[in-house]
KEKE-3310 file (N, C-alpha, C; in steps of 0.2 Angstrom, whole numbers, plus 5000, padded with zeros to 4 digits):
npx = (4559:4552:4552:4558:4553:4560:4553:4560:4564:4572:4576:4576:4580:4588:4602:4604:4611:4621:4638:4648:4638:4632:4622:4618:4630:4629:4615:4618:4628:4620:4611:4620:4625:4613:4609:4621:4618:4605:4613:4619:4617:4613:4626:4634:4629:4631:4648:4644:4643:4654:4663:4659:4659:4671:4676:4670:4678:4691:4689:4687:4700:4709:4703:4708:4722:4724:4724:4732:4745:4742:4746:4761:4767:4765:4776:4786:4784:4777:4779:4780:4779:4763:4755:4755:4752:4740:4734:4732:4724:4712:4708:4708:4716:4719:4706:4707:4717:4714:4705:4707:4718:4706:4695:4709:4707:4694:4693:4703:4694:4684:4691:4695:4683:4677:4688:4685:4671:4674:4685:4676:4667:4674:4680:4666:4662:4673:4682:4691:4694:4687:4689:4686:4692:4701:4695:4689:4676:4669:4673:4668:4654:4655:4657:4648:4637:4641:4641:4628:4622:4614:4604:4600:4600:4588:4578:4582:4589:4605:4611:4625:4630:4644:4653:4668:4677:4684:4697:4687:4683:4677:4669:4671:4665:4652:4645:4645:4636:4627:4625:4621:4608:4602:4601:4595:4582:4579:4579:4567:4556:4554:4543:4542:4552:4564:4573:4588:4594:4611:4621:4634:4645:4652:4649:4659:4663:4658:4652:4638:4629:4618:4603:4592:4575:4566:4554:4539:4537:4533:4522:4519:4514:4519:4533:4536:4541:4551:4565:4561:4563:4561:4551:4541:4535:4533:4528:4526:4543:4550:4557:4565:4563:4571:4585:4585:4583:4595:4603:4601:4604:4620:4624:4620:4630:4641:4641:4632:4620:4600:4593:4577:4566:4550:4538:4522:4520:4530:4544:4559:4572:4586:4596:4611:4625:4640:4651:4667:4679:4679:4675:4684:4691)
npy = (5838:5854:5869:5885:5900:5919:5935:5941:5931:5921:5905:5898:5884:5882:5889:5888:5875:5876:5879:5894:5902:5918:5923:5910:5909:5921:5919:5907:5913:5921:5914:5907:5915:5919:5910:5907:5918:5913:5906:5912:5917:5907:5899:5908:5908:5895:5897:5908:5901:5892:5902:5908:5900:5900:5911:5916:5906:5912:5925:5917:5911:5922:5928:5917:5917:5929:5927:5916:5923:5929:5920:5916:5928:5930:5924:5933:5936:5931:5923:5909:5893:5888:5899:5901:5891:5891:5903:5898:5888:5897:5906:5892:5885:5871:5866:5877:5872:5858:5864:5872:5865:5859:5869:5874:5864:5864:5875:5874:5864:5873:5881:5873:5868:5882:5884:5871:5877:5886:5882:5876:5882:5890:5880:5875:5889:5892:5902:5901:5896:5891:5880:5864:5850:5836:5831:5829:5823:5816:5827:5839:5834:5831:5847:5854:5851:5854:5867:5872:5864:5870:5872:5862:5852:5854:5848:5837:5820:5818:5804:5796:5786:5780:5777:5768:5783:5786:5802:5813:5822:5838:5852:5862:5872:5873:5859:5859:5868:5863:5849:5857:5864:5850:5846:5856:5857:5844:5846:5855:5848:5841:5842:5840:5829:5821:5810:5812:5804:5801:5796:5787:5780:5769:5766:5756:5768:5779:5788:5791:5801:5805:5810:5807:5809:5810:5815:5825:5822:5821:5822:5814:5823:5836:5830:5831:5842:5849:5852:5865:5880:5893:5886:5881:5873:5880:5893:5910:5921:5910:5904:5904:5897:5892:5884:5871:5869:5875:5866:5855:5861:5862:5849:5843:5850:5845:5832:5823:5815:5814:5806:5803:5799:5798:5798:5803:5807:5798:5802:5808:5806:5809:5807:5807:5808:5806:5808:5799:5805:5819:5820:5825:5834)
npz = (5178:5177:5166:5170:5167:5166:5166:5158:5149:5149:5154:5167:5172:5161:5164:5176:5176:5168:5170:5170:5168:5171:5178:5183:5191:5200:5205:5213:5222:5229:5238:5242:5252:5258:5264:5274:5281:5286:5296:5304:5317:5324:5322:5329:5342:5345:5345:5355:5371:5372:5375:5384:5395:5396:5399:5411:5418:5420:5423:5436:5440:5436:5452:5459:5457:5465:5476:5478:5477:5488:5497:5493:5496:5507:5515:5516:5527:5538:5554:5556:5550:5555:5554:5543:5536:5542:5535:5521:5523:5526:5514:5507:5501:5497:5489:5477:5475:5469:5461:5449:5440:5433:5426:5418:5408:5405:5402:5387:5380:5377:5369:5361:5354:5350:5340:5332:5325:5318:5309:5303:5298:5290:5281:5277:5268:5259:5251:5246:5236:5220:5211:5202:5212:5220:5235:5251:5252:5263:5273:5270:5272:5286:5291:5287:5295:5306:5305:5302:5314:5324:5319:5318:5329:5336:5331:5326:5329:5322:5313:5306:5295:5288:5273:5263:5257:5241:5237:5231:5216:5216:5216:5230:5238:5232:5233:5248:5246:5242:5250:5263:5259:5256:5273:5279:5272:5276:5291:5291:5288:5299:5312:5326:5333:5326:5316:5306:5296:5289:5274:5264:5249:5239:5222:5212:5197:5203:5218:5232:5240:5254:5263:5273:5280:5293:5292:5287:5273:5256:5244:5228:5218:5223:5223:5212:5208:5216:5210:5204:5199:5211:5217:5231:5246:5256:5270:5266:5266:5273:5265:5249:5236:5228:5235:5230:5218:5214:5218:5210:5198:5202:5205:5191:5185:5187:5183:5189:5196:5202:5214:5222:5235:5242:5255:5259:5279:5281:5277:5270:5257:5249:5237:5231:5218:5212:5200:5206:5196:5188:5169:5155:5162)
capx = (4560:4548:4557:4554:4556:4560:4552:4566:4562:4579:4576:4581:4583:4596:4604:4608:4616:4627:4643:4649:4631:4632:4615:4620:4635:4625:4611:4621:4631:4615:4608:4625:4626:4607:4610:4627:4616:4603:4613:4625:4612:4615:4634:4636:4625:4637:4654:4643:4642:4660:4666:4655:4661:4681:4676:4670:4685:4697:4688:4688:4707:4711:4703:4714:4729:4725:4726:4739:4749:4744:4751:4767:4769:4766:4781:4790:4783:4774:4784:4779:4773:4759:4754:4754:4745:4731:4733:4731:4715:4706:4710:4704:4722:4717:4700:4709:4724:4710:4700:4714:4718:4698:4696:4711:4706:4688:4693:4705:4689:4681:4693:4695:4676:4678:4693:4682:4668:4674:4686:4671:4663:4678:4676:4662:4662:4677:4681:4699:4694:4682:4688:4685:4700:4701:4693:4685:4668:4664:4677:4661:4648:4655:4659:4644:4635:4643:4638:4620:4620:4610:4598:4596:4599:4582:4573:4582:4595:4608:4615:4630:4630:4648:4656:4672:4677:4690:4694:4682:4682:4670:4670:4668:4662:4644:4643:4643:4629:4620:4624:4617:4602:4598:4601:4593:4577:4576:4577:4563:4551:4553:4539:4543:4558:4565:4579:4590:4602:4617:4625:4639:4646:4655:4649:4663:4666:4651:4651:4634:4629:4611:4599:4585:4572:4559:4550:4535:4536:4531:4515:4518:4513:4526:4541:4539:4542:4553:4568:4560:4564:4556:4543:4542:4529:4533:4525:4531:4546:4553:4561:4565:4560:4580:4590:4584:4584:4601:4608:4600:4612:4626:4624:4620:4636:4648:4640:4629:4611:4600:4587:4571:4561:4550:4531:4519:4520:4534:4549:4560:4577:4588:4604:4616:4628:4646:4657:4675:4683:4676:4677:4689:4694)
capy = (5845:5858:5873:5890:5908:5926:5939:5942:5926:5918:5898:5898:5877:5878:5895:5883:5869:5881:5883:5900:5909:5925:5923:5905:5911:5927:5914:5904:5916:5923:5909:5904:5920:5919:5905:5908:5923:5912:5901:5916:5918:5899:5897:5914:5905:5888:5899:5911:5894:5890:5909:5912:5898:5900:5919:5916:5903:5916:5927:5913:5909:5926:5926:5911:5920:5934:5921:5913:5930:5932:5915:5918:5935:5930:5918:5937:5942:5926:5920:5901:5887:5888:5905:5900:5883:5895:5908:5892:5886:5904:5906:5889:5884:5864:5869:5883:5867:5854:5866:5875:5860:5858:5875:5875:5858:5866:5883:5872:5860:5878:5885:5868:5869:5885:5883:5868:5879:5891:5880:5870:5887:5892:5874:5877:5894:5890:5907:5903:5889:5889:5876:5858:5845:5830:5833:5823:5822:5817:5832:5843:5833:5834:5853:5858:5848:5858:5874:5868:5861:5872:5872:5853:5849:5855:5844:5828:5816:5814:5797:5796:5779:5782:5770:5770:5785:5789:5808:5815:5828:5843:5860:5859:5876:5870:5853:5859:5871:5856:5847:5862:5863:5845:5845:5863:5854:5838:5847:5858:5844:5838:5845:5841:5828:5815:5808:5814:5800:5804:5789:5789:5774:5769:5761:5759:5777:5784:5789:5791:5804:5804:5815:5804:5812:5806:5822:5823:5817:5824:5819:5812:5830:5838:5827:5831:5850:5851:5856:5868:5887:5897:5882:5882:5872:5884:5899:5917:5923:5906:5900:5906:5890:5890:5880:5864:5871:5876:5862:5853:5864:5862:5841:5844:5854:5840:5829:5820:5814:5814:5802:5807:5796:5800:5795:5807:5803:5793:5806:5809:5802:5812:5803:5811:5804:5810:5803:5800:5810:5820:5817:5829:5838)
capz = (5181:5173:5165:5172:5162:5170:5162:5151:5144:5152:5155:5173:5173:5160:5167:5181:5173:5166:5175:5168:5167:5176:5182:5187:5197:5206:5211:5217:5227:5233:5239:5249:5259:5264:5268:5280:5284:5292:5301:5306:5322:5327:5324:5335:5350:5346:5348:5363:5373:5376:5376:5390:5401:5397:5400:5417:5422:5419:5430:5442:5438:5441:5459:5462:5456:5469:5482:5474:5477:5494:5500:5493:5499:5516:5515:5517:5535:5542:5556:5558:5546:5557:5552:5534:5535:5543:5529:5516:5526:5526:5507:5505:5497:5492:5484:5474:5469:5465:5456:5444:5433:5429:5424:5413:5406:5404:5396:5382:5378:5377:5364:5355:5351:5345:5333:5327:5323:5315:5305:5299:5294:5282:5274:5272:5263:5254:5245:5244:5230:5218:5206:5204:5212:5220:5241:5256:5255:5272:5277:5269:5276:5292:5290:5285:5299:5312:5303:5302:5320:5328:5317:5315:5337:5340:5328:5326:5330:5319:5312:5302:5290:5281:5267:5262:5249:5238:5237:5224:5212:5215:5219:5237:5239:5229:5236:5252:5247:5241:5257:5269:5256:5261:5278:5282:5271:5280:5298:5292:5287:5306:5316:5333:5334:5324:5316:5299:5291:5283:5272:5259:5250:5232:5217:5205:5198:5208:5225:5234:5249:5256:5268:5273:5286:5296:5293:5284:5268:5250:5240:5222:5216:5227:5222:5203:5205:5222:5207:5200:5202:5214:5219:5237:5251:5265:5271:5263:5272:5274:5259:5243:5231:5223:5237:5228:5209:5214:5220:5205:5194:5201:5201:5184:5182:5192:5181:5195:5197:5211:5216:5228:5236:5248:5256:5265:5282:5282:5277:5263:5256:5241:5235:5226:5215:5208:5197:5207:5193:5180:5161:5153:5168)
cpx = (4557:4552:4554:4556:4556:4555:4555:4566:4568:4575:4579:4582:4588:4601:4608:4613:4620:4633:4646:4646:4632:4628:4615:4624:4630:4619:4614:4624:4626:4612:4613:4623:4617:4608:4616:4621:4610:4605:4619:4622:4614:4624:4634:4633:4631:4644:4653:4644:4646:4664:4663:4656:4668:4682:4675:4676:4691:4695:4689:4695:4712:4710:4708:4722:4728:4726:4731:4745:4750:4747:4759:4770:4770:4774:4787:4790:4782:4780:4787:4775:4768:4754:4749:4748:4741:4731:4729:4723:4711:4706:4706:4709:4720:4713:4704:4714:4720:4708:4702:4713:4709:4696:4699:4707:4698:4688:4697:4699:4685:4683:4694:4688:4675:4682:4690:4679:4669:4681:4682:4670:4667:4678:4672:4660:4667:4677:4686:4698:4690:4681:4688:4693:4696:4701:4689:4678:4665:4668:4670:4654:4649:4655:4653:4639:4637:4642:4631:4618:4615:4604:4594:4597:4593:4578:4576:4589:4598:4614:4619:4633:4636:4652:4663:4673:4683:4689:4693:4683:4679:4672:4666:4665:4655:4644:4643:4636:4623:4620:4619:4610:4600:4597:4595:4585:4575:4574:4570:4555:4547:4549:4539:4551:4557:4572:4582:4597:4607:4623:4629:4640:4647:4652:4653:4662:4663:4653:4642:4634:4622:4610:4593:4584:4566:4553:4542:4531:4532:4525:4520:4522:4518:4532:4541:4540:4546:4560:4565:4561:4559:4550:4545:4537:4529:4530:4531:4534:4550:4557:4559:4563:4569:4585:4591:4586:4591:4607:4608:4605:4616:4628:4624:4628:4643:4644:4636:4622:4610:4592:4583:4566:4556:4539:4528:4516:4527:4541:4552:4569:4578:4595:4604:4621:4633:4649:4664:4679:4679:4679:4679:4689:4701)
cpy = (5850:5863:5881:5897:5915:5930:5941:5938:5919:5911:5899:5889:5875:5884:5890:5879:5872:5884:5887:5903:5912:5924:5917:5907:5917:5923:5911:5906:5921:5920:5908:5910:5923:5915:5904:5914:5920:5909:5905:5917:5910:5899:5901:5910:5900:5891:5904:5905:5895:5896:5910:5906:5898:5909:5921:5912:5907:5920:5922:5910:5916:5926:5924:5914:5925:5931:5919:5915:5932:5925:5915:5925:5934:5927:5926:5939:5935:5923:5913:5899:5887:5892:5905:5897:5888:5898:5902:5890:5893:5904:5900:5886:5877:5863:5871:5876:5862:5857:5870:5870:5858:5864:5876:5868:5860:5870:5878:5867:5865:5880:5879:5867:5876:5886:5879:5870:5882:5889:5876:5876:5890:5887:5875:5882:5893:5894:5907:5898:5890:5884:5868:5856:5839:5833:5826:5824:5822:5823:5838:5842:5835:5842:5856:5855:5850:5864:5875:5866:5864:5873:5866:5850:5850:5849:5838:5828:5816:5809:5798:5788:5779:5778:5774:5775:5786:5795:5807:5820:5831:5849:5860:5864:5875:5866:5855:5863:5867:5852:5849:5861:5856:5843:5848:5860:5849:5839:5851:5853:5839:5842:5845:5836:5821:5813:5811:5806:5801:5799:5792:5781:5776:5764:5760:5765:5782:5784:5791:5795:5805:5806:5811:5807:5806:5811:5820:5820:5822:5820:5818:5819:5834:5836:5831:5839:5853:5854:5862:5877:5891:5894:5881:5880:5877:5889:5905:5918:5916:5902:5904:5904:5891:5885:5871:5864:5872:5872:5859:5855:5862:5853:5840:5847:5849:5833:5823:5818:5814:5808:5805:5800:5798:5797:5799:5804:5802:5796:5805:5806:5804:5809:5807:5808:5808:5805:5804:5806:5812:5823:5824:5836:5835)
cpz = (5176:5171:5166:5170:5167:5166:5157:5147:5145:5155:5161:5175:5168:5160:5171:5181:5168:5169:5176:5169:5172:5180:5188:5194:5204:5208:5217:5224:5232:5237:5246:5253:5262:5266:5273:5283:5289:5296:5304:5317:5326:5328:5329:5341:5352:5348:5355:5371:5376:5377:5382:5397:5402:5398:5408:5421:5424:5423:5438:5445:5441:5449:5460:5462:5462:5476:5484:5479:5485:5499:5498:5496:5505:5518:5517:5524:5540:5547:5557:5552:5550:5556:5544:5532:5535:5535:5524:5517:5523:5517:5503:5499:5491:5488:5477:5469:5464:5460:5448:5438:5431:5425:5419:5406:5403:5398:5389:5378:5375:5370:5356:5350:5345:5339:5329:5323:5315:5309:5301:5295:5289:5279:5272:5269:5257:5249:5241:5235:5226:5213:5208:5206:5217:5231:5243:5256:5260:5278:5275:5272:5282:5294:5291:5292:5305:5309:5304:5309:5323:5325:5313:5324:5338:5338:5327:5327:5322:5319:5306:5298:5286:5277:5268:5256:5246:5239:5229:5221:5211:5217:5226:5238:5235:5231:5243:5253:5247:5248:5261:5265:5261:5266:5282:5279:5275:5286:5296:5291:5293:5309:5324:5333:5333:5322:5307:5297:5287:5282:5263:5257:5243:5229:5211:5203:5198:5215:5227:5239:5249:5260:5268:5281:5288:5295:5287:5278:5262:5248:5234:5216:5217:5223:5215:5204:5211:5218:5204:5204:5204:5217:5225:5241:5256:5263:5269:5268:5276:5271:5253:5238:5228:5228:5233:5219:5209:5215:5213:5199:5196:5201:5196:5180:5185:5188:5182:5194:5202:5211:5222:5228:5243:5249:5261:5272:5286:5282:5270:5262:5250:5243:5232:5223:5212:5207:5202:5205:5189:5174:5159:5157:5167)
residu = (UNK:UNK:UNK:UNK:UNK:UNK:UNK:UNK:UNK:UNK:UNK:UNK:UNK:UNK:UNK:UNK:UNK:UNK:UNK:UNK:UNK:UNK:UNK:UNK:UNK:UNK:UNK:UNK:UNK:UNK:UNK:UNK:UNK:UNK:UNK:UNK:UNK:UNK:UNK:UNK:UNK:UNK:UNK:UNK:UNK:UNK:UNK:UNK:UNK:UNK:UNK:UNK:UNK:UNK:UNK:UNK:UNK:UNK:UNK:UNK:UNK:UNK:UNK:UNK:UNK:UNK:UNK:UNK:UNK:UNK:UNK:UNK:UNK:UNK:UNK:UNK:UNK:UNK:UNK:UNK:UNK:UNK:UNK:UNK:UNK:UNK:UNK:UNK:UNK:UNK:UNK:UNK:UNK:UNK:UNK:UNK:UNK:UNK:UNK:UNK:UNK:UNK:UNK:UNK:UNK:UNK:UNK:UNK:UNK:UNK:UNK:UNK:UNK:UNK:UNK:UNK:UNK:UNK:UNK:UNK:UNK:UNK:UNK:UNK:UNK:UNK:UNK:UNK:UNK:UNK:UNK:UNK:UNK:UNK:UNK:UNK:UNK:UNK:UNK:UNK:UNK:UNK:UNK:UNK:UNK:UNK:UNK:UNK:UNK:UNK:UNK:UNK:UNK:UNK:UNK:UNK:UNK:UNK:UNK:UNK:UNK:UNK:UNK:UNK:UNK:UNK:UNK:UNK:UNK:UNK:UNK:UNK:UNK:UNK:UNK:UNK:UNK:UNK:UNK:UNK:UNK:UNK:UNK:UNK:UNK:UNK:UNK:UNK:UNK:UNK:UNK:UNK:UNK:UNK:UNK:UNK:UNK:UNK:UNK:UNK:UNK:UNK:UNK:UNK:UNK:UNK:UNK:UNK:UNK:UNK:UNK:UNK:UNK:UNK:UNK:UNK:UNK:UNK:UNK:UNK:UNK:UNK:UNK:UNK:UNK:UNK:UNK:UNK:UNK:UNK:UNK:UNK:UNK:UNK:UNK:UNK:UNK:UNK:UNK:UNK:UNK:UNK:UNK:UNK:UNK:UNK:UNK:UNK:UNK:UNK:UNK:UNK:UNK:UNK:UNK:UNK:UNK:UNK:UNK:UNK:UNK:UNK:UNK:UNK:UNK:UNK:UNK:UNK:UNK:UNK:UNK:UNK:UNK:UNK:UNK:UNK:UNK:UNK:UNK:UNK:UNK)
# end
């Protein structure tokens, strides 16, 4: 990883791997909330979605209650069960009985998406915590994987390959920054539609988590400077060049490696590696 100076003269590769640094810390938190900021646009559509059909049911639920209302009312004037029946008919009584429990059953499916959501989206911010302990890994994969959804559904399938893990010890709020980095990279390297892999697994007192793309794949040249600050293949206006240098940091600061393998063409494949525990924690 090449090392890259501000005008100030400030090292910004070992800024990074520096867990206290100021400048570390404000990248970093700069970084996360453009990054929630652009996928604030996505989640909203994913909680628009199921709001907008448990919003019409409820309109449709009332209806039915107005119904509802006038069958029972009538039970005060009508003189004949014959009367009723009809009333029931007109009203379309059996429709309104079948259709009720689907509706409810619909709108709860609705709300339950939601809570998921928006449960996943506070894991993954995680402002309540920022120190290291002992967390579920695949609770962040997953987490962040539904935060990220809609900006990985267009362009590829995802597959989920998971080992078994102990919990780990990291600061969950930076790992799952690194997570979303590698996800939010993998789906953009996909140009029309492919697949993302996401595999986990233990090596004695390693864990493993992985983002392999079908997407286009890096060159040689490429790979050797994909950590580096501010280095960036996209077009101005779509990347920063720090989501990778930043994750890089903070692997470096959880005491972790990363592997990169990748072929142009063919896609790409970044392991990450944590210790279980780490050493005088």
């Amino acid at each position: 990883m090449s090392n890259r100076k501000t005008q100030t003269g400030i090292n910004l590769t070992d800024v990074l791997g520096q867990a206290d640094h100021p400048l570390a810390v404000h990248l970093l938190q700069t970084e996360k909330m453009a990054g929630i900021g652009q996928l604030a646009a996505g989640v909203a559509h994913e909680i628009n979605n199921p709001v907008g059909y448990v919003f019409s049911n409820l309109k449709t639920l009332a209806g039915y209650m107005q119904d509802m209302l006038k069958i029972i009312d009538a039970t005060d004037h009508l003189t004949s069960i014959s009367e009723l029946q009809q009333l029931k008919k007109t009203l379309d009584y059996d429709y309104i009985r079948q259709d009720v429990p689907a509706l409810l059953r619909e709108s709860e499916e609705g709300m339950d998406r939601i809570k998921h959501i928006i449960s996943a989206l506070k894991y993954f911010s995680h402002t309540d915590d920022d120190n290291l302990r002992l967390a579920d890994l695949h609770q962040s994969i997953e987490s962040t994987l539904t935060v990220a959804g809609n900006e990985i559904k267009y362009r590829a399938q995802v597959v989920k390959q998971f080992g078994v893990l102990p919990p780990v010890q990291f600061n969950v709020s930076q790992i799952n920054q690194v997570i979303m980095n590698l996800l939010i990279n993998a789906a953009q390297s996909i140009e029309n539609s492919g697949m993302i892999t996401v595999r986990t697994d233990q090596e004695g007192a390693w864990v493993w988590f992985e983002v392999e793309d079908t997407g286009c794949g890096m060159s040689e040249q490429v790979k050797q400077r994909i950590f580096e600050p501010f280095y960036t293949t996209k077009p101005v206006g779509q990347g920063t060049g720090m989501g990778l240098a930043l994750s890089y940091g903070i692997i470096q600061k959880h005491n972790g490696k990363i592997d990169v393998s990748s072929k142009v063409g063919h896609g790409t494949r970044i392991r990450v590696w944590l210790p279980v525990h780490q050493p005088n924690v």
